[in-house]
KEVOFI-907822 format. One record per atom (N, C-alpha, C, CB): x, y, z; residue number from 0. Coordinates in Angstrom, 2 decimals, decimal comma, m for minus. Glycine has a CB too. Example, Ala and Ser with C-alpha at 12.3 -4.5 7.8 and 13.67 -1.06 7.14 Angstrom:
// residues 2
+---------+---------+---------+------+
:       X :       Y :       Z : resi :
+---------+---------+---------+------+
:   13,19 :   m5,69 :    7,80 :    0 :
:   12,30 :   m4,50 :    7,80 :    0 :
:   13,20 :   m3,30 :    7,80 :    0 :
:   11,31 :   m4,47 :    9,05 :    0 :
:   12,85 :   m2,25 :    7,08 :    1 :
:   13,67 :   m1,06 :    7,14 :    1 :
:   12,90 :    0,03 :    7,87 :    1 :
:   14,08 :   m0,60 :    5,72 :    1 :
+---------+---------+---------+------+
This chain:
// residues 102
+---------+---------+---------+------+
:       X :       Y :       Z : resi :
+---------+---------+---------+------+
:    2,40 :   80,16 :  m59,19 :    0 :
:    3,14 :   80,49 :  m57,99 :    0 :
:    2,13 :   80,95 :  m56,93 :    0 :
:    4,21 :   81,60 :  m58,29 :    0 :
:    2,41 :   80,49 :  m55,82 :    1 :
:    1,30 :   80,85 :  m54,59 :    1 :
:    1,73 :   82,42 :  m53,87 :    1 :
:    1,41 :   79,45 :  m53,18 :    1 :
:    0,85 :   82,97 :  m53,47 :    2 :
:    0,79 :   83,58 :  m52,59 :    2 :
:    2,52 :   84,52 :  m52,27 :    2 :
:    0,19 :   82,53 :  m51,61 :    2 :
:    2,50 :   83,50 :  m51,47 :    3 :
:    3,82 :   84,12 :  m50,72 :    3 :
:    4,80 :   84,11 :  m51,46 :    3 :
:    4,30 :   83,47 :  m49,54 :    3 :
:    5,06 :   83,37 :  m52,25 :    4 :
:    6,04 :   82,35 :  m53,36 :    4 :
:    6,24 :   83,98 :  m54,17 :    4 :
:    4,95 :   80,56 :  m54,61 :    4 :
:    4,97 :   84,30 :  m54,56 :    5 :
:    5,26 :   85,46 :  m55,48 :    5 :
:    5,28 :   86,68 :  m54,50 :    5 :
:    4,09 :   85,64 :  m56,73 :    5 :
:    5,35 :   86,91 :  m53,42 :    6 :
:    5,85 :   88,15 :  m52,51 :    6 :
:    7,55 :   88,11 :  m52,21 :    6 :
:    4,97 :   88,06 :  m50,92 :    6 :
:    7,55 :   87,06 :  m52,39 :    7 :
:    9,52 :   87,14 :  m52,06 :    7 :
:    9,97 :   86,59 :  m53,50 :    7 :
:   10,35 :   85,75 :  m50,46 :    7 :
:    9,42 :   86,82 :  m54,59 :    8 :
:    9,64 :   86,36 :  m56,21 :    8 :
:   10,67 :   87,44 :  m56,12 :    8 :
:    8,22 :   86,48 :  m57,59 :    8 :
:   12,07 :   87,28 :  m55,77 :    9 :
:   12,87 :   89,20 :  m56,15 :    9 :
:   12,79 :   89,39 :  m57,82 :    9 :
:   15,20 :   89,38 :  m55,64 :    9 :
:   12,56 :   88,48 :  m58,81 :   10 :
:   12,38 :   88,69 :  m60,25 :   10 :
:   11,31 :   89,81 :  m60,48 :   10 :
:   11,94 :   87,32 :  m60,95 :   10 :
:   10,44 :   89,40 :  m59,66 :   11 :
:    9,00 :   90,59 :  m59,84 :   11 :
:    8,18 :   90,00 :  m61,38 :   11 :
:    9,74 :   92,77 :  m60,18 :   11 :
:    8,81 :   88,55 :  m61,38 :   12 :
:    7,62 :   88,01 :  m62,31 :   12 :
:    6,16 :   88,04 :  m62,73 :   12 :
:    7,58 :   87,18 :  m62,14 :   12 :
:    6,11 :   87,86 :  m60,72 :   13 :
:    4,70 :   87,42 :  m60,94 :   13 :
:    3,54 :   88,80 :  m59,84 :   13 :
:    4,63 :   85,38 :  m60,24 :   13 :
:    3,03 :   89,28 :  m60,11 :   14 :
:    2,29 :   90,76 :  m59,60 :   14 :
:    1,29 :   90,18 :  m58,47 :   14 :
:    1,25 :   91,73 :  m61,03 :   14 :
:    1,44 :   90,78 :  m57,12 :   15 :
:    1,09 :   90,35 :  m56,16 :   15 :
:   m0,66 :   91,39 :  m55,99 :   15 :
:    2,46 :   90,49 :  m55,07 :   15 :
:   m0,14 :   92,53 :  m56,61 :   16 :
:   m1,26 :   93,33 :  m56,57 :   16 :
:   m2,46 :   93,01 :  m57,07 :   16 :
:   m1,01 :   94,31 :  m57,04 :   16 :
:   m2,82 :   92,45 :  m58,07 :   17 :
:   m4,08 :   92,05 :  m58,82 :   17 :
:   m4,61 :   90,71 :  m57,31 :   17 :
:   m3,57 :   91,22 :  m60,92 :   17 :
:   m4,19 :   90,15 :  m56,73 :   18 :
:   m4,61 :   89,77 :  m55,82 :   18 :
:   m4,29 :   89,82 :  m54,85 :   18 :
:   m4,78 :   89,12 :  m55,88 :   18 :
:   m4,24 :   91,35 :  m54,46 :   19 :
:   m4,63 :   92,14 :  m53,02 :   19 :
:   m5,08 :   93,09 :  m53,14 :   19 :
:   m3,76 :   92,47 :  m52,12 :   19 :
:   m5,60 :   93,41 :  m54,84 :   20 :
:   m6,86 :   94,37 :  m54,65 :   20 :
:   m8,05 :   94,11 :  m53,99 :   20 :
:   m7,34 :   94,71 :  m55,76 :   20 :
:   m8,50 :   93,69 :  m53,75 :   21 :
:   m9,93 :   93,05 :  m53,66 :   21 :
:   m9,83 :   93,65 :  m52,07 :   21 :
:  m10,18 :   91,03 :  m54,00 :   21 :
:   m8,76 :   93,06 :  m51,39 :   22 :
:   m8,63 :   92,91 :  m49,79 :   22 :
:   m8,44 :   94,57 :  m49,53 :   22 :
:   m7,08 :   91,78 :  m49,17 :   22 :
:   m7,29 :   94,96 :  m50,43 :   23 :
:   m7,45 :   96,36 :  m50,48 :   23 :
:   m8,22 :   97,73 :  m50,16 :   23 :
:   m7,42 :   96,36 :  m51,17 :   23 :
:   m9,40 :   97,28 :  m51,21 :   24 :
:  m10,61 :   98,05 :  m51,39 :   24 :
:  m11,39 :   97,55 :  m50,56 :   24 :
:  m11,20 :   98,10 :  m52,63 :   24 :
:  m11,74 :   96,50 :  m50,16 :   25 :
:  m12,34 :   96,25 :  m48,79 :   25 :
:  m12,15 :   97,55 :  m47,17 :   25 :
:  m11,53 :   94,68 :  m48,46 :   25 :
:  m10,57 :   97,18 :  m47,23 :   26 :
:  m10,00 :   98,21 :  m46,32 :   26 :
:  m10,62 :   99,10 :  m45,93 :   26 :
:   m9,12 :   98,77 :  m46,68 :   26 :
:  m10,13 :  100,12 :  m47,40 :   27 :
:  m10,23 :  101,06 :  m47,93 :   27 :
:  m12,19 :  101,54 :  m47,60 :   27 :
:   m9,56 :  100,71 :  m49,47 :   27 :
:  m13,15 :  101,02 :  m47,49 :   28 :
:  m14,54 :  101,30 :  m47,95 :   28 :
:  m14,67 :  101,00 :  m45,70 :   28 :
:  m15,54 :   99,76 :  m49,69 :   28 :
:  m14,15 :  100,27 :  m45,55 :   29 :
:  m14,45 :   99,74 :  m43,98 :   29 :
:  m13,84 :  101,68 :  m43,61 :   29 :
:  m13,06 :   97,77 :  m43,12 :   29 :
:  m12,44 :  101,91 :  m43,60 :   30 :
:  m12,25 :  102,90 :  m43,01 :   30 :
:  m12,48 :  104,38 :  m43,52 :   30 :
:  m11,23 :  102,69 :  m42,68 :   30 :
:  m13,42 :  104,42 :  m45,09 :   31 :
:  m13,95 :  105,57 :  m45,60 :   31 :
:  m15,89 :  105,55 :  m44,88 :   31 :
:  m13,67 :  105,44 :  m47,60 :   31 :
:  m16,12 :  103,70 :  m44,19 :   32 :
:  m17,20 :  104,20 :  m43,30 :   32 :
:  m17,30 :  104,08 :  m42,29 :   32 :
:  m18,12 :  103,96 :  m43,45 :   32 :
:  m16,02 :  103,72 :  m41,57 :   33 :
:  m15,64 :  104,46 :  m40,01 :   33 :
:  m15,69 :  106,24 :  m40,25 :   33 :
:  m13,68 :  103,90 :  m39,41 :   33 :
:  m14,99 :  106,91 :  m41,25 :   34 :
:  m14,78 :  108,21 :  m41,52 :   34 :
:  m16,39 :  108,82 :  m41,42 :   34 :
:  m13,96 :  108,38 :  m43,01 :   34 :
:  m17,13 :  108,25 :  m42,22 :   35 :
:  m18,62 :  108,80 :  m42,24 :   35 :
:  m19,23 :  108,64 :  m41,08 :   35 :
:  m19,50 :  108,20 :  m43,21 :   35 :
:  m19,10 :  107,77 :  m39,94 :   36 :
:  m19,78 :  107,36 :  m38,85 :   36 :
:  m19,36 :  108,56 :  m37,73 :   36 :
:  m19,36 :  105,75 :  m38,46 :   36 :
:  m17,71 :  108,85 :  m38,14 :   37 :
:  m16,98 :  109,92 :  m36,89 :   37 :
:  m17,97 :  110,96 :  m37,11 :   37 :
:  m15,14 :  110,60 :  m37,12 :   37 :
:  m17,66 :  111,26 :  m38,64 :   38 :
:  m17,73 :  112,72 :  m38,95 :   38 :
:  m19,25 :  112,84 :  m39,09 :   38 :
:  m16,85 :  113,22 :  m40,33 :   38 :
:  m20,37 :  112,17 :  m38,79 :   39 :
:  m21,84 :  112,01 :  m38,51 :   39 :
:  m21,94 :  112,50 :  m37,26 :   39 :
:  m22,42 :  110,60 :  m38,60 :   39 :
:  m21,63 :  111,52 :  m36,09 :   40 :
:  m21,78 :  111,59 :  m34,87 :   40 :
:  m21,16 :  112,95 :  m34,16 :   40 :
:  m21,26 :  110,40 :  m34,42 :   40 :
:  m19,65 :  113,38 :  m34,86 :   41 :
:  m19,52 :  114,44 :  m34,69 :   41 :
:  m20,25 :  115,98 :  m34,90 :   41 :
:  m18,76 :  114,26 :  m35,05 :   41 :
:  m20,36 :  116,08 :  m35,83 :   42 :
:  m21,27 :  117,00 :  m36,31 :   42 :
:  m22,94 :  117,05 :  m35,66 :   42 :
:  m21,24 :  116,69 :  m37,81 :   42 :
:  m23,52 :  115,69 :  m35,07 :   43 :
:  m24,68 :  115,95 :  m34,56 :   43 :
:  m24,28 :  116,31 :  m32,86 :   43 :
:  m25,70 :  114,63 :  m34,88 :   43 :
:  m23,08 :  116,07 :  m32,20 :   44 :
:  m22,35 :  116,36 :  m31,30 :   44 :
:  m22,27 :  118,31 :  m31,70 :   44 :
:  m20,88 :  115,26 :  m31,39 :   44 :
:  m21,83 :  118,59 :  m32,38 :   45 :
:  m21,62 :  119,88 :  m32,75 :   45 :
:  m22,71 :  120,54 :  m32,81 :   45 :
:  m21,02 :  120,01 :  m33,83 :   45 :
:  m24,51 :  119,96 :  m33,04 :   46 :
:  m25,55 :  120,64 :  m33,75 :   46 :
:  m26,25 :  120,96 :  m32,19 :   46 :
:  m26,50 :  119,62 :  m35,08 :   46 :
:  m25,97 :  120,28 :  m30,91 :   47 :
:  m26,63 :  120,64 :  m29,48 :   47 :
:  m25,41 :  121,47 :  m28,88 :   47 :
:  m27,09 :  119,16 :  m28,41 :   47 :
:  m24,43 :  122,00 :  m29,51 :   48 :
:  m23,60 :  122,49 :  m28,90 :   48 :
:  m24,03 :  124,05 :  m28,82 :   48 :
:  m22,36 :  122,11 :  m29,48 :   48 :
:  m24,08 :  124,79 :  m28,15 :   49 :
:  m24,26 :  126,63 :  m27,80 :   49 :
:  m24,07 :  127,34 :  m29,25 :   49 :
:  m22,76 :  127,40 :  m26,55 :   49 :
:  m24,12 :  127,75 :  m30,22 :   50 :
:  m23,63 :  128,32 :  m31,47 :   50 :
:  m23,28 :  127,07 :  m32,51 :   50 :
:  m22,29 :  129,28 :  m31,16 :   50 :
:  m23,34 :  126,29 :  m32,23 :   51 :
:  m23,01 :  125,25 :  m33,19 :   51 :
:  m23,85 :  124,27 :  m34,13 :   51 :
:  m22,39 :  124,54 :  m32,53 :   51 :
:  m25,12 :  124,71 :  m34,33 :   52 :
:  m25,98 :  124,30 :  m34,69 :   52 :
:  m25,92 :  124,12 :  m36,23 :   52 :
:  m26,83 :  124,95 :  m34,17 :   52 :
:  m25,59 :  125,42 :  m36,68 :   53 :
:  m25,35 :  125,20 :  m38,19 :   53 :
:  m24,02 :  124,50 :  m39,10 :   53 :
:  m25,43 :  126,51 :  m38,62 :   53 :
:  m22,99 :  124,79 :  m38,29 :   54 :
:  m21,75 :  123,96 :  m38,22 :   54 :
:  m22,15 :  122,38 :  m38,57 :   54 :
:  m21,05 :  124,11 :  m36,66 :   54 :
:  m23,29 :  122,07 :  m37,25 :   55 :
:  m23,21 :  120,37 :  m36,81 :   55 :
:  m24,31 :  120,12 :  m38,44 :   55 :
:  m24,24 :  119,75 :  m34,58 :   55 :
:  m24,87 :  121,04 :  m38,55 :   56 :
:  m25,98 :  120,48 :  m39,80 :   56 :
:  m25,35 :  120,23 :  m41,11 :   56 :
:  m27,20 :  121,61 :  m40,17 :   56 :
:  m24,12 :  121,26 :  m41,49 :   57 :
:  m23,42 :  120,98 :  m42,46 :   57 :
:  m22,54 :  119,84 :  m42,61 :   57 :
:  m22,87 :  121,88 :  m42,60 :   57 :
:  m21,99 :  119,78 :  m41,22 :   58 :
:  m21,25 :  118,48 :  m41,23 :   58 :
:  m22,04 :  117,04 :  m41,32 :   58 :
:  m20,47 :  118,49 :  m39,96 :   58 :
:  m23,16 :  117,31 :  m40,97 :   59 :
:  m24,26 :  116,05 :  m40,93 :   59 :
:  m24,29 :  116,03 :  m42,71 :   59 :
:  m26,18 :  116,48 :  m39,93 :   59 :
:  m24,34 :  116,88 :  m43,15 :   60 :
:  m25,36 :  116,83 :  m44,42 :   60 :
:  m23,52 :  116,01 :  m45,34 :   60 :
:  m26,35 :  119,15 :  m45,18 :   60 :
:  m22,74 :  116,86 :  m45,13 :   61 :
:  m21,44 :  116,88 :  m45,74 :   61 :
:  m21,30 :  115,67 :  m45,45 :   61 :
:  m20,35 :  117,82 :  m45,32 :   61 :
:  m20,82 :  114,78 :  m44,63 :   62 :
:  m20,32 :  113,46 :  m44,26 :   62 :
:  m20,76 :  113,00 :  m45,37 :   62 :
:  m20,75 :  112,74 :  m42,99 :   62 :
:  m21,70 :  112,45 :  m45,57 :   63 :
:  m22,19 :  111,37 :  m46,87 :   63 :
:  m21,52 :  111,66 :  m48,09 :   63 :
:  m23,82 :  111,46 :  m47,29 :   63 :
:  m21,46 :  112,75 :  m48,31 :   64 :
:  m21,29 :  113,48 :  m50,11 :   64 :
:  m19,69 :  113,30 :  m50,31 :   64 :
:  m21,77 :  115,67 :  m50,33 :   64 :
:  m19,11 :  113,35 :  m49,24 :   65 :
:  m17,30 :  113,13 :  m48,91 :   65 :
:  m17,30 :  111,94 :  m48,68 :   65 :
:  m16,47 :  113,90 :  m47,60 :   65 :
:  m17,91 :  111,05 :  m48,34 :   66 :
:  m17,72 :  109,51 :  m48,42 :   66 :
:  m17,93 :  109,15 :  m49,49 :   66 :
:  m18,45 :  108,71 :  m47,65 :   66 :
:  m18,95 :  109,39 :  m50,03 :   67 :
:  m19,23 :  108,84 :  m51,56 :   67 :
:  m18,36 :  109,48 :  m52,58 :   67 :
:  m20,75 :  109,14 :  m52,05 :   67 :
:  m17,83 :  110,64 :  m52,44 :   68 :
:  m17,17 :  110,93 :  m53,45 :   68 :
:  m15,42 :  109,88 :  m53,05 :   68 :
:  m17,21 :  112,83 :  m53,54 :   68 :
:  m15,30 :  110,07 :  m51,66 :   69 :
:  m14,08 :  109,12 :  m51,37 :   69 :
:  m14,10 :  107,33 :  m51,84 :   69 :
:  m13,93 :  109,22 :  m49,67 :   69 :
:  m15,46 :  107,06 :  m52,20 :   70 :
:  m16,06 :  105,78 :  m52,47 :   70 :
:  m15,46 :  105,58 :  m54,08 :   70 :
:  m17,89 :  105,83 :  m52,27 :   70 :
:  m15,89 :  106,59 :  m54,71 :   71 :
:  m15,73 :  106,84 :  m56,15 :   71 :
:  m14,12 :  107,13 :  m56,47 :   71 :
:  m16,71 :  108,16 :  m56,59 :   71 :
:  m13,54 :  107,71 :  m55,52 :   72 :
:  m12,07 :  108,26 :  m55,93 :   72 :
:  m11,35 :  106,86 :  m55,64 :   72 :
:  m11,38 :  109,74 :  m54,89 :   72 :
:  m11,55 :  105,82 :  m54,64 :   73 :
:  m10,83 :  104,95 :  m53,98 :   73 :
:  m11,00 :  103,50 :  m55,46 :   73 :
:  m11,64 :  104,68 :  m52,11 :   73 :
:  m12,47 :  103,53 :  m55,98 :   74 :
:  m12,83 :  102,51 :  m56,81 :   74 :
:  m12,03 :  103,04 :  m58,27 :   74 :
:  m14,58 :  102,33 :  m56,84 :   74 :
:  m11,72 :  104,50 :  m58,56 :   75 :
:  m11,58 :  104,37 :  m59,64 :   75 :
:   m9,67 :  104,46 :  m59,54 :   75 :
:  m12,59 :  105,46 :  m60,45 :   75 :
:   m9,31 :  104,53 :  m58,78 :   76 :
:   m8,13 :  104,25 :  m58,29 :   76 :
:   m7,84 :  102,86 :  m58,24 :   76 :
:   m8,01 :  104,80 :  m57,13 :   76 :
:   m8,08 :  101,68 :  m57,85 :   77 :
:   m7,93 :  100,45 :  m57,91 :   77 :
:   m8,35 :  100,33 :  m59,11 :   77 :
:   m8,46 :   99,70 :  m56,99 :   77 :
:   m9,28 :  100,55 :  m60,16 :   78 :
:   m9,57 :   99,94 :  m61,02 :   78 :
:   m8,13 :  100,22 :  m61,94 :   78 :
:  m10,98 :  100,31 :  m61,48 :   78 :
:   m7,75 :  101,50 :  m61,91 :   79 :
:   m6,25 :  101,70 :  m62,84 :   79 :
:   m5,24 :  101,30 :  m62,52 :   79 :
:   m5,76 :  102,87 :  m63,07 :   79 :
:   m5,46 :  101,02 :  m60,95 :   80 :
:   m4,10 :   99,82 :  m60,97 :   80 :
:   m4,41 :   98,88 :  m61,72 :   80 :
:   m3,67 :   99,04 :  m59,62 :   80 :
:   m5,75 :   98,10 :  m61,50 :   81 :
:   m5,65 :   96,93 :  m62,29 :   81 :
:   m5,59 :   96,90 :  m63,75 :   81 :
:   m6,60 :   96,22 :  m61,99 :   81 :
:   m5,71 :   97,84 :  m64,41 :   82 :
:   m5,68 :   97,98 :  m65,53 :   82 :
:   m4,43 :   98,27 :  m66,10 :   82 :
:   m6,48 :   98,71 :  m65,75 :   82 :
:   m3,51 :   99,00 :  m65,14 :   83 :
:   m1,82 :   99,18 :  m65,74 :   83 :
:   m1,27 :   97,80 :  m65,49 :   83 :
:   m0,71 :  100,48 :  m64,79 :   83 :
:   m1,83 :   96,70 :  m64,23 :   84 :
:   m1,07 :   95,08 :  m64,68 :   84 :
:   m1,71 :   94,90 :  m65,33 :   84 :
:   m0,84 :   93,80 :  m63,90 :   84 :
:   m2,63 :   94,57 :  m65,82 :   85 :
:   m2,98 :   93,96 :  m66,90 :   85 :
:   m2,70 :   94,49 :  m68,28 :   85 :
:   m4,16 :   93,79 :  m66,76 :   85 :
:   m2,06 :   95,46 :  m68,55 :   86 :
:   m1,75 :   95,92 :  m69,50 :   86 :
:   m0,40 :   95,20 :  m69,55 :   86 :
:   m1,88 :   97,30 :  m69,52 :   86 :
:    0,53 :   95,75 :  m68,30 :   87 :
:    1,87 :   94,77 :  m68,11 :   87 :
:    1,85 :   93,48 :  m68,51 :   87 :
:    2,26 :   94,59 :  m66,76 :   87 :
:    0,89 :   92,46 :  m67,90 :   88 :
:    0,56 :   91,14 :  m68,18 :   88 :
:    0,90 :   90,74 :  m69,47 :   88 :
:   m0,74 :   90,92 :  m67,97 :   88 :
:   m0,50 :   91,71 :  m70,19 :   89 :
:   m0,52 :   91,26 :  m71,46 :   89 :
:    0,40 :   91,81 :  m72,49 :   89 :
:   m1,71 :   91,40 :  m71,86 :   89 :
:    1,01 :   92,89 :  m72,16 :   90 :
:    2,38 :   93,05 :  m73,22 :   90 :
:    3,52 :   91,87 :  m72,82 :   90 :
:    3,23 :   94,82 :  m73,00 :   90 :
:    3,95 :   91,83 :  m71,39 :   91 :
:    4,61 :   90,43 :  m71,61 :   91 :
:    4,26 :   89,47 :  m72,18 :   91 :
:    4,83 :   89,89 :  m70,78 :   91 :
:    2,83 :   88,80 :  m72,12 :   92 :
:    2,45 :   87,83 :  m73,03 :   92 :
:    2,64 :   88,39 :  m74,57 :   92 :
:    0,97 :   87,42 :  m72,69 :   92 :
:    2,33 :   89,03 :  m75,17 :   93 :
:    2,60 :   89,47 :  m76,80 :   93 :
:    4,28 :   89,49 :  m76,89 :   93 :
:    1,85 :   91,30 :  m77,25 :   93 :
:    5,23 :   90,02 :  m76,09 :   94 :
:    6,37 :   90,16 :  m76,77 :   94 :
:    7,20 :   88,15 :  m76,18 :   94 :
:    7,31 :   92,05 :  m76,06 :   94 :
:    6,13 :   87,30 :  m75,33 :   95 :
:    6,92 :   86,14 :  m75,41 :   95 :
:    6,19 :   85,79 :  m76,53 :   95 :
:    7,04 :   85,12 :  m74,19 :   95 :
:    4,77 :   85,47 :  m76,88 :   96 :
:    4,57 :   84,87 :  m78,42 :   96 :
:    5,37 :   85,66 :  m80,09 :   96 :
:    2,73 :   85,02 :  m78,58 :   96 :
:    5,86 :   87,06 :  m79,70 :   97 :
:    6,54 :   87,48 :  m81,14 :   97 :
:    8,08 :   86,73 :  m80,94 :   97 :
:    6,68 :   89,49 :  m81,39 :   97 :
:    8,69 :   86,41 :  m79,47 :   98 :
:    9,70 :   85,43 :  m79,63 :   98 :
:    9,66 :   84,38 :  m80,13 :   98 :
:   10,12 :   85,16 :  m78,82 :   98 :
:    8,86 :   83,62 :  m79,54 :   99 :
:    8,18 :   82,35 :  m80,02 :   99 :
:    7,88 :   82,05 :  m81,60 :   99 :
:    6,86 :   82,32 :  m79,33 :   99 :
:    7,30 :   82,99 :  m81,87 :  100 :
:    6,95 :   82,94 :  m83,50 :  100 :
:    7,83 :   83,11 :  m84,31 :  100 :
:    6,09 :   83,81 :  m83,98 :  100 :
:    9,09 :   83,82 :  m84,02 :  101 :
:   10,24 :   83,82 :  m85,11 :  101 :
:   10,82 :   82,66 :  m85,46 :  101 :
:   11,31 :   84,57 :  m84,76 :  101 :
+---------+---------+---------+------+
């Protein structure tokens, strides 16, 4: 079944998610490094500011360590989706071959 075929499937046969992860996590990594670029530029914005020097250094230093950890939370998040369909998948496949086999 194509694409679209399986987005308006109302049975819910066929799992649209295992191929729109990919596009997903793409997203997902584009706007966790728009997030690092704000919160960079901001913070060195903050480090020439009157009193704000140590503020802008933490936020400089911080940006990266919150992206990467958002890098890690976002990958291991998609990976368990894909792993609960494919679990789905393959128990439907086992309980049509124990039909089959009787």
């Amino acid at each position: 079944m194509d694409f679209f075929g399986a987005l308006f499937d109302m049975s819910f046969s066929e799992f649209i998610t295992t191929k729109l992860v990919k596009v997903l996590y793409i997203l997902l990594l584009c706007l966790i490094g728009i997030g690092l670029v704000v919160a960079a530029f901001s913070g060195l914005a903050t480090m020439f500011r009157r009193g704000g020097f140590l503020a802008g250094l933490v936020m400089v230093i911080a940006a990266p360590v919150v992206a990467l950890v958002y890098v890690i939370v976002v990958r291991m998040w998609m990976e368990m989706t894909i792993v609960l369909f494919r679990i789905a998948e393959n128990t439907a496949e086992i309980a049509k071959n124990s039909r089959s086999g009787q």
